[in-house]
N, C-alpha and C positions, 0 to 999 in steps of 0.2 A: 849706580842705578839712576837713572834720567828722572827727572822730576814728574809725575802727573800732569796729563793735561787739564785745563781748564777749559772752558768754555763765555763765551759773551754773544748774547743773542740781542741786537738790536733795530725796533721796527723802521718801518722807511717813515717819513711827515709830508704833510702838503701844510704851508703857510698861509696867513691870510685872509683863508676862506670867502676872498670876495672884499668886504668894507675893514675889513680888521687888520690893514697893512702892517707888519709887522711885530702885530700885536696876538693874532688869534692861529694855533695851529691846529691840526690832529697826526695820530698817529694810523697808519695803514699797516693793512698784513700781508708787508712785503717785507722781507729779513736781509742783514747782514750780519753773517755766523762766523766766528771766528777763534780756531781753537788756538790755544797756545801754553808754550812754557817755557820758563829757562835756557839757554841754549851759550856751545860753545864760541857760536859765529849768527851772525842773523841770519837765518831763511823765512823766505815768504812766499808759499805756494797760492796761488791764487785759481778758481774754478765759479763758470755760473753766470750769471748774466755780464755783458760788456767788458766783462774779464782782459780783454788784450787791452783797456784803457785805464786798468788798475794795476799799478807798478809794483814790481817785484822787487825794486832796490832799496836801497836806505832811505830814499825821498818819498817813499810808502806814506800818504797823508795819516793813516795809522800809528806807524810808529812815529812819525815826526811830532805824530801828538803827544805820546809816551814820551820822547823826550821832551817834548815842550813843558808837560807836569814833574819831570824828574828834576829839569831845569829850576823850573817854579817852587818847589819844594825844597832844592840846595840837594839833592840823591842825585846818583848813576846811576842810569838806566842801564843792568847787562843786556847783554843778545839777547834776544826771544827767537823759538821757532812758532812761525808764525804762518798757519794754514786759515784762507778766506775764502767762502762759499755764500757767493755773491746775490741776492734775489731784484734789488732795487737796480730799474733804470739809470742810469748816467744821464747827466745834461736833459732832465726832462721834469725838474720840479717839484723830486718825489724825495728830496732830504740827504741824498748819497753821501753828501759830504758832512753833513750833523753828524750823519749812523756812524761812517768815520769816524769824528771827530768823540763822539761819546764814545766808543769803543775803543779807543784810543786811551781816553780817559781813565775806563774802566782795567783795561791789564795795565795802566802803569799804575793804578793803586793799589791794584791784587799782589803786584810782583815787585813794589815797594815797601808791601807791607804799610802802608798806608790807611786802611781800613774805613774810605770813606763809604759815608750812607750817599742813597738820591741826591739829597739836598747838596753836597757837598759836591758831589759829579755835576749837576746841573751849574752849578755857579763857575767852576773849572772851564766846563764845556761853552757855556755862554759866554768866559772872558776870550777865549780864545778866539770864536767864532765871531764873535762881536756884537749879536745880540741872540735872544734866549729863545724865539720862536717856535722855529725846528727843532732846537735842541732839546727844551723843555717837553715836545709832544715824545721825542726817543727816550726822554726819562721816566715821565711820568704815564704815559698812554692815554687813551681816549682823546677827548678833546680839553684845550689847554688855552688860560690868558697868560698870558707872561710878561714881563716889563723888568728893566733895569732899575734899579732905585739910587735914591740920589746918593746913594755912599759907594754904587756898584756893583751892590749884591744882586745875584738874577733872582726876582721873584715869582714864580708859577704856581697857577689853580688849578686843578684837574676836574672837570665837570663828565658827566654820562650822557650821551647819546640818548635820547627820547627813544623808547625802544620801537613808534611808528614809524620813523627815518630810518633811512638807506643812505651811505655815503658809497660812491660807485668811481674809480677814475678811469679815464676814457685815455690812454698814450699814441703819441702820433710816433709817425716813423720820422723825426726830425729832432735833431736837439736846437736848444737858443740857450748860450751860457749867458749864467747870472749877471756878467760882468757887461753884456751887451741888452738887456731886458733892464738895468739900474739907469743906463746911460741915458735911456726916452725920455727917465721921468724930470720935473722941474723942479728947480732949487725951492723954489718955494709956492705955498697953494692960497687960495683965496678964503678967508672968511667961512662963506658959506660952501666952499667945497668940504673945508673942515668938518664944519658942523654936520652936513650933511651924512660924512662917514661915522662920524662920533653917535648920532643917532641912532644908524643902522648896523653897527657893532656893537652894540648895546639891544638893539632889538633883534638882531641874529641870535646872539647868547641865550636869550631870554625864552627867543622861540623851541632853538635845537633841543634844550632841555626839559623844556615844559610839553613842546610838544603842541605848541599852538599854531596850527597851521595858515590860518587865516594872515600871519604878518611874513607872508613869502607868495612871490620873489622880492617884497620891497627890501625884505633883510639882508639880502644879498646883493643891492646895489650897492655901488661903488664911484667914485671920482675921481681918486686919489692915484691909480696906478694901471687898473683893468683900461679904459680909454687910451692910453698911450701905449699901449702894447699891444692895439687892436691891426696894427700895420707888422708886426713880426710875427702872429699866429693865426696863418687864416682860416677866417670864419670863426672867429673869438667871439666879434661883434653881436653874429648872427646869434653863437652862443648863449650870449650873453640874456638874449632877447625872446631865444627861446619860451613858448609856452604851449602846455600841452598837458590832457589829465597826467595827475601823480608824480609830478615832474615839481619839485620847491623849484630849483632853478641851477645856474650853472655860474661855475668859476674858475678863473685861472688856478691850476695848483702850482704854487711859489710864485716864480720868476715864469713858469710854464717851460713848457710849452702843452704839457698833458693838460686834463679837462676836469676837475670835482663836480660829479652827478649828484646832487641833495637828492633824494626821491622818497616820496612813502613806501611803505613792504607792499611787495607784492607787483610791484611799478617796474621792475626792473630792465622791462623793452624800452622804456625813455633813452639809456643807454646808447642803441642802436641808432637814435633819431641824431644823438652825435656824432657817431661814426658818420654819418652819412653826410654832413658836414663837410665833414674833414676832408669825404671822397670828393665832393664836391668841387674840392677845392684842389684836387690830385694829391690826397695826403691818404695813405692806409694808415688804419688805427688799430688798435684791439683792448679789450675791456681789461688793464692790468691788475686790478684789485676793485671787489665791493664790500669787504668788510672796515672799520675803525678797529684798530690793534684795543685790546681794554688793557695790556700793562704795556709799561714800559722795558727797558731793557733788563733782561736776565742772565743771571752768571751761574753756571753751574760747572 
């Protein structure tokens, strides 16, 4: 008799939210579904969004993660069959590669026997990945601080969405890999660029959750990353600068290229004022997600 399937459902992330460079994520309710089990030979059926750009072979960043944890652990990873039903954009700053990388995490410790909780996935997921961002919003859900501590271990908070806020993302019809959106930025920043972001990561947090409107868009300025990245995503700038009733403000999600809508309930045409942007600039868009995922990933 073949084993039972399993199940791992993990949501898409956008980083950063604007001043909180590597440090501030959320989670979106966009999904990577992935059943699996046991198996004589590896198969990886793959279905769903961008699907011809997600590999059916052994180099599956899925399984490479499963064996990267079997590795880690001193276990053999057997075969899996491995069916993926895909929701999250590719190359567009929406986590594809966390959602990966945590799902990955998770059947190789279902099918090791391994029996980690969150905590133990997040810290797996963030050494691989290299820092805990993204990964931390696919674990935990909602919105998330995260940081490395100085022994390693990946630390996350998980905070709640002010139920007045709308988080909306706006996807162009264009990718810009992570690898060429790092290379803008400068080895090193000034003083009061620092400072400046450190304040308004601090007063972002502060607002989303409390719900004080009054300290937006300044919350969502930035120095650190959005400015240098204003020449690879057009009409970022303009974004950026946007104002308009019921509109907090706008931000790169990740690396981008898509757009994070802040908005009050009820606000939800501010959206559109993006798109039009984008058209502006000869880029079609479309509204890929307005909800924050409230969990993280689930196994069933």
């Amino acid at each position: 008799m073949p084993e039972p399937w399993k199940t791992v459902r993990v949501p898409a992330s956008s980083a950063n939210l604007g001043p909180g460079f590597d440090a501030l994520g959320l989670a979106l309710e966009l999904y990577l579904e992935c059943r699996f089990r046991r198996s004589e030979a590896l198969s990886i059926e793959v279905r769903g969004c961008d699907s011809a750009n997600i590999s059916t072979g052994a180099d599956n960043l899925i399984w490479q993660t499963a064996l990267r944890v079997a590795s880690d652990t001193a276990e053999s990873m057997p075969p899996i069959e491995l069916e993926i039903v895909n929701d999250i954009p590719i190359g567009k700053g929406l986590g594809s590669s966390a959602a990966a990388l945590t799902a990955g995490v998770v059947i190789a410790s279902e099918i090791l026997g391994l029996n980690w909780d969150a905590e133990r996935v997040l810290h797996e997921a963030a050494y691989i990945e290299g820092h805990p961002d993204n990964v931390a919003a696919c674990v935990l859900g909602s919105i998330v601080a995260s940081a490395i501590d100085s022994e390693g271990i990946a630390r996350a908070v998980r905070m709640e969405l002010h139920p007045h806020y709308r988080v909306a993302v706006v996807v162009p019809d264009f990718v810009l890999a992570t690898v060429d959106a790092r290379r803008v930025l400068p080895e090193k920043y000034t003083r009061a660029a620092t400072i400046f972001n450190v304040q308004r990561s601090a007063l972002l947090i502060a607002a989303l959750t409390s719900g004080v409107t009054d300290a937006f868009p300044a919350a969502l300025e930035d120095r650190l990353h959005q400015p240098y990245r204003f020449a690879l995503v057009p009409g970022l700038e303009e974004m950026t600068l946007l104002r308009m009733p019921g509109l907090l403000g706008c931000a790169l999600s990740g690396a981008g290229p898509s757009i994070l809508v802040f908005h009050e309930r009820g606000h939800e045409q501010v959206c559109e004022r993006v798109r039009e942007i984008f058209a502006s600039h000869g880029h079609a868009s479309e509204i890929a997600c307005s909800k924050v995922a409230a969990r993280g990933y689930e196994l069933f």
